[in-house]
VMD Tcl script that builds the backbone (N, CA, C; Angstrom):
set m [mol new atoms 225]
animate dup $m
set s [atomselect $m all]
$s set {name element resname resid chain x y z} {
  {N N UNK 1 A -8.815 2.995 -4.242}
  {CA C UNK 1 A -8.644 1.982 -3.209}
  {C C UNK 1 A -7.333 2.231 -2.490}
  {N N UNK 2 A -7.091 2.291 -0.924}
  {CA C UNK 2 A -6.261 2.192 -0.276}
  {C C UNK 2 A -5.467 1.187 -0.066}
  {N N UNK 3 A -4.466 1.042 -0.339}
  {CA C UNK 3 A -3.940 -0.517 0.124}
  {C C UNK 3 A -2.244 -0.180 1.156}
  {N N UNK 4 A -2.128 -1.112 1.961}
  {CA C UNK 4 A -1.064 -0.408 2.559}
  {C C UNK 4 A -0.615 -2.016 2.540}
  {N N UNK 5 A 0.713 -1.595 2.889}
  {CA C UNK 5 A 1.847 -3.028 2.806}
  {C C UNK 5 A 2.498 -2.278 3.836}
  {N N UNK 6 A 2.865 -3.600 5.010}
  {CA C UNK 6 A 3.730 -3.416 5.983}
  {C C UNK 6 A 4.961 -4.459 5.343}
  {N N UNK 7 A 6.097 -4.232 5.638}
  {CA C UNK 7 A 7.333 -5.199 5.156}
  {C C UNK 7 A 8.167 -4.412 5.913}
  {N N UNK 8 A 9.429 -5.623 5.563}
  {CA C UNK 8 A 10.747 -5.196 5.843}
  {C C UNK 8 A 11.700 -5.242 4.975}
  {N N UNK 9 A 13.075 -4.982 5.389}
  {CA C UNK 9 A 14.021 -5.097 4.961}
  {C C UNK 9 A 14.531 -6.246 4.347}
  {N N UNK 10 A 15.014 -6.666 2.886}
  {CA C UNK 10 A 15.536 -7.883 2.452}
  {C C UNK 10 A 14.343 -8.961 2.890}
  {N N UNK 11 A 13.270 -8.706 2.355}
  {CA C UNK 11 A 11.886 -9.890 2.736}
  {C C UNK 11 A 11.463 -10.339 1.358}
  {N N UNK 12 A 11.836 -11.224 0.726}
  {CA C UNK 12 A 11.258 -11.754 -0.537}
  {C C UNK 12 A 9.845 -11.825 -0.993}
  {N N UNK 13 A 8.961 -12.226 -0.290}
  {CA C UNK 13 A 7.751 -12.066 -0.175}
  {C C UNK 13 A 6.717 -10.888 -0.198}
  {N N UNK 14 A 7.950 -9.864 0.133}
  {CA C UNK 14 A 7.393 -8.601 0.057}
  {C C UNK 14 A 7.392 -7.918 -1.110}
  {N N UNK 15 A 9.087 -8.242 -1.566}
  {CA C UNK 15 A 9.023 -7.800 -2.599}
  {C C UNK 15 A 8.550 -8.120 -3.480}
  {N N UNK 16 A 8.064 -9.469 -3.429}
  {CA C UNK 16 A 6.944 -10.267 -4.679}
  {C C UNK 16 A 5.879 -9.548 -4.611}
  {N N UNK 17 A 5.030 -9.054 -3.434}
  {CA C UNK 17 A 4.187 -8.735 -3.172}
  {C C UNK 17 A 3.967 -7.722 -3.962}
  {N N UNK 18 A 4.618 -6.579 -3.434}
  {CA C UNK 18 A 4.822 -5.484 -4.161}
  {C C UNK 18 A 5.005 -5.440 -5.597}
  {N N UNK 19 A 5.923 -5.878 -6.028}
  {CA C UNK 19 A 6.073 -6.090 -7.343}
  {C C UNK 19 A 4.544 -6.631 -8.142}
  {N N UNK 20 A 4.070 -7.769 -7.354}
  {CA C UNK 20 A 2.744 -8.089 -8.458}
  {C C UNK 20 A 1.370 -6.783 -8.581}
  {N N UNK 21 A 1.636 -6.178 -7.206}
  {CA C UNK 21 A 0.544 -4.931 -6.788}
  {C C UNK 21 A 1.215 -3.780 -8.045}
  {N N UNK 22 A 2.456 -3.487 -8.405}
  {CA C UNK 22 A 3.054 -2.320 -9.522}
  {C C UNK 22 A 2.507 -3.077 -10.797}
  {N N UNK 23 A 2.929 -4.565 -10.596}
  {CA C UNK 23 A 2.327 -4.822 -12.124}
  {C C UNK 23 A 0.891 -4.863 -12.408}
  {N N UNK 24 A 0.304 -4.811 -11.675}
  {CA C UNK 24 A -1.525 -4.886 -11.705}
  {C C UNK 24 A -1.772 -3.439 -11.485}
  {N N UNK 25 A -1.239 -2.657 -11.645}
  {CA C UNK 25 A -1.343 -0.998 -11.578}
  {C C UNK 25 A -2.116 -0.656 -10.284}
  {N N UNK 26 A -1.632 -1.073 -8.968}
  {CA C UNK 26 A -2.418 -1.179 -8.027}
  {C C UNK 26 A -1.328 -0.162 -6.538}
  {N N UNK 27 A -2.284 1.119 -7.033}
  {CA C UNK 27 A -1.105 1.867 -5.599}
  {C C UNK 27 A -1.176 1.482 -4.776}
  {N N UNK 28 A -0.260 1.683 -3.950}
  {CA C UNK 28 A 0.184 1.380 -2.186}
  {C C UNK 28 A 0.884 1.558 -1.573}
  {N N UNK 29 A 0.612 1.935 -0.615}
  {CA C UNK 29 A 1.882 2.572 0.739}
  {C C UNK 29 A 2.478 1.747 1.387}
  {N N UNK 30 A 3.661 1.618 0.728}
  {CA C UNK 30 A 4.569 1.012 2.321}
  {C C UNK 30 A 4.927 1.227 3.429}
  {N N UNK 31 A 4.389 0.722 4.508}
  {CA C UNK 31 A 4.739 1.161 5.854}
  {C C UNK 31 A 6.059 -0.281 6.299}
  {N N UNK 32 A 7.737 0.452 6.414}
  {CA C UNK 32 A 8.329 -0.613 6.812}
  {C C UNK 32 A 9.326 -0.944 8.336}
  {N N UNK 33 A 8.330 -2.053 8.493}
  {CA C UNK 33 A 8.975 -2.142 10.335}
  {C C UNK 33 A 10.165 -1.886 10.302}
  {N N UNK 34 A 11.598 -1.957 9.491}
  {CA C UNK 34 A 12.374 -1.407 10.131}
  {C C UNK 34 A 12.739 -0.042 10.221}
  {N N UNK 35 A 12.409 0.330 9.612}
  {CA C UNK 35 A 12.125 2.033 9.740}
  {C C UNK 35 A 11.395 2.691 10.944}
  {N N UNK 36 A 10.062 1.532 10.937}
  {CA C UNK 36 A 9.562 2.342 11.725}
  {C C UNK 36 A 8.515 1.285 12.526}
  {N N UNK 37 A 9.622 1.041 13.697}
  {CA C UNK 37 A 9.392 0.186 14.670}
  {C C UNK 37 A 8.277 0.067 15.411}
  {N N UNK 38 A 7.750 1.242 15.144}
  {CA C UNK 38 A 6.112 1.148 15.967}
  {C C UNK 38 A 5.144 0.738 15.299}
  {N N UNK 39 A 5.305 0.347 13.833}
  {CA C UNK 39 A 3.838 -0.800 13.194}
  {C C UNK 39 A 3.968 -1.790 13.859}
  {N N UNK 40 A 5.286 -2.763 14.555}
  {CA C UNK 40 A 5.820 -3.566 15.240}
  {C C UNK 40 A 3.567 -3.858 15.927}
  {N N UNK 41 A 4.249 -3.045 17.168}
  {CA C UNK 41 A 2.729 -3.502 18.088}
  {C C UNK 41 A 1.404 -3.185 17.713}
  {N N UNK 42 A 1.722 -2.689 16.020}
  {CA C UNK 42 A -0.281 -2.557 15.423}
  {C C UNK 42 A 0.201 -3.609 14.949}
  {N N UNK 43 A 1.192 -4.429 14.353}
  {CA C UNK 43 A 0.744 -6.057 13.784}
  {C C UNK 43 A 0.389 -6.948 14.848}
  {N N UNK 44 A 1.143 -6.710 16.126}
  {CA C UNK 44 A 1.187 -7.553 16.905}
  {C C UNK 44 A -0.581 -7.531 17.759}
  {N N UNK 45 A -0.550 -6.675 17.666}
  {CA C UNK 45 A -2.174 -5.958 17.997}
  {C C UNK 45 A -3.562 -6.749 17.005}
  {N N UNK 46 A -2.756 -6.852 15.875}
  {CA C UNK 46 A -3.868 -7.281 15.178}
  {C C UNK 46 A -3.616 -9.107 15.045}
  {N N UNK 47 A -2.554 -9.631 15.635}
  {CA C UNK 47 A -2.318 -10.699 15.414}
  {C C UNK 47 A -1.511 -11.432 14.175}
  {N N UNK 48 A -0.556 -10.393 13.724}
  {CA C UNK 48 A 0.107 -10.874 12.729}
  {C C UNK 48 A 1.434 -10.845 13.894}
  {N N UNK 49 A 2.343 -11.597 13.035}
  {CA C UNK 49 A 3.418 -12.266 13.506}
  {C C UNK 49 A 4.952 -11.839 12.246}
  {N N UNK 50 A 4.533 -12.107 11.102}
  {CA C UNK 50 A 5.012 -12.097 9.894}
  {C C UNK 50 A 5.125 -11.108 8.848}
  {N N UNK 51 A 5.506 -10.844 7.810}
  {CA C UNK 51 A 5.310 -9.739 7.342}
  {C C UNK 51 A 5.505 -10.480 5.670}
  {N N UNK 52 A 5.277 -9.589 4.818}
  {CA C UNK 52 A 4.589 -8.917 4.428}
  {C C UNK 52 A 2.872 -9.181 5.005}
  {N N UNK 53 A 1.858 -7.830 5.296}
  {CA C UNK 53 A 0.821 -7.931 5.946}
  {C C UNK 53 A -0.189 -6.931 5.336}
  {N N UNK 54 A -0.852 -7.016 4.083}
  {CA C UNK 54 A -1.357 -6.116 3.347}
  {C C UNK 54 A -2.729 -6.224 3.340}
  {N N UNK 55 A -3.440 -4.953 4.024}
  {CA C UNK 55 A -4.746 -4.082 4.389}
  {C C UNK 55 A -5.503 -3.595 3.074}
  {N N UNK 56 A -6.372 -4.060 2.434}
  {CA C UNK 56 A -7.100 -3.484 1.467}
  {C C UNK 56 A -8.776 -3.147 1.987}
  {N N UNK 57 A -9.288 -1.880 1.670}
  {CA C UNK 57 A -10.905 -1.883 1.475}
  {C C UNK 57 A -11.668 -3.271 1.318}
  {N N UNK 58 A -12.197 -3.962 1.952}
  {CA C UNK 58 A -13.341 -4.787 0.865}
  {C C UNK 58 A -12.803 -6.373 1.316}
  {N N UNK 59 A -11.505 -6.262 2.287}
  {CA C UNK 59 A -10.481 -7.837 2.008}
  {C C UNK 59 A -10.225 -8.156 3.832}
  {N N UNK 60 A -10.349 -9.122 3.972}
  {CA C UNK 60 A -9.810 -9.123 5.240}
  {C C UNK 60 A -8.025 -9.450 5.185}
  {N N UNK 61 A -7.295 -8.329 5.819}
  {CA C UNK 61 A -5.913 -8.586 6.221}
  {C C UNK 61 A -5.184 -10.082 5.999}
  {N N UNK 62 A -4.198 -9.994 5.345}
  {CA C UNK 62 A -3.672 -11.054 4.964}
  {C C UNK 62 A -1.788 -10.972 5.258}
  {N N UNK 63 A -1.724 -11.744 5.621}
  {CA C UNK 63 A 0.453 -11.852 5.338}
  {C C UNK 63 A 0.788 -12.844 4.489}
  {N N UNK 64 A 2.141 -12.253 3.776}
  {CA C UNK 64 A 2.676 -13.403 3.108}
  {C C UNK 64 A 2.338 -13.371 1.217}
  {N N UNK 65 A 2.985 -13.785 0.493}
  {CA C UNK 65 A 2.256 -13.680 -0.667}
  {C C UNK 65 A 1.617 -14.374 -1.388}
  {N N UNK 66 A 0.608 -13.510 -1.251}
  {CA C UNK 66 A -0.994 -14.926 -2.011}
  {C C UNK 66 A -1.584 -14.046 -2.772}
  {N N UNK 67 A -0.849 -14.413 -4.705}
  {CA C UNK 67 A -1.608 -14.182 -5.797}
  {C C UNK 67 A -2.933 -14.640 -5.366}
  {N N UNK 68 A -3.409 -15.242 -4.626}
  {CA C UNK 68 A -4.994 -15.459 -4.570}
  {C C UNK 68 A -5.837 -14.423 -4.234}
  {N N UNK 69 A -5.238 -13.489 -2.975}
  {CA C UNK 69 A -5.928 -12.744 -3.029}
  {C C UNK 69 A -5.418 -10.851 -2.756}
  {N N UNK 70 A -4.021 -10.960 -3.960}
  {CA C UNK 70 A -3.838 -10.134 -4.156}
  {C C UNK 70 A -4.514 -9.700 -5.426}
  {N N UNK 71 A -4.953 -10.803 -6.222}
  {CA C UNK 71 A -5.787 -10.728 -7.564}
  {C C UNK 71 A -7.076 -10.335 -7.288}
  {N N UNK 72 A -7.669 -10.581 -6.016}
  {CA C UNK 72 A -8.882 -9.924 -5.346}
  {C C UNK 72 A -8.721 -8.077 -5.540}
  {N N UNK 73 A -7.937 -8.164 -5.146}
  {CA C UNK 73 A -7.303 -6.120 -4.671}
  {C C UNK 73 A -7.395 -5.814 -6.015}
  {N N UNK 74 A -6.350 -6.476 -6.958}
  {CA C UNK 74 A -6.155 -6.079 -8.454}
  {C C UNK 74 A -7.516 -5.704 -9.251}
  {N N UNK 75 A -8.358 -6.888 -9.074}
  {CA C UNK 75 A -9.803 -7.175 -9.990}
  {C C UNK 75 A -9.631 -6.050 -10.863}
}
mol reanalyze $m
mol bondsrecalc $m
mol representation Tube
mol addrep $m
């Protein structure tokens, strides 16, 4: 399963995020806006605003951190 995480810099949420995706043995790529300013207009494109904004197979796009349905990705 592919999973990608957009975040930033010093974002708590992200790092929760992340952190619960390492503890559920669940790989994923970070892509992070400040690095690299051009995910900027694919979030904005897709209608996110916020970040953390994590893309899984099977899930519709979500921001923010929700054990609800990061436990979906995990299963």
């Amino acid at each position: 399963m592919k999973v990608t995480i957009y975040s930033k810099n010093n974002c708590m949420q992200c790092k929760m995020t992340k952190r619960f995706l390492s503890e559920h043995n669940v790989e994923f790529e970070e892509r992070n806006i400040n690095q690299h300013p051009e995910y900027v207009s694919y979030l904005k494109d897709k209608g996110f605003q916020a970040v953390p904004v994590v893309e899984a197979p099977g899930v519709p796009a979500f921001y923010g951190f929700r054990p609800d349905q990061l436990t979906q990705i995990a299963g």
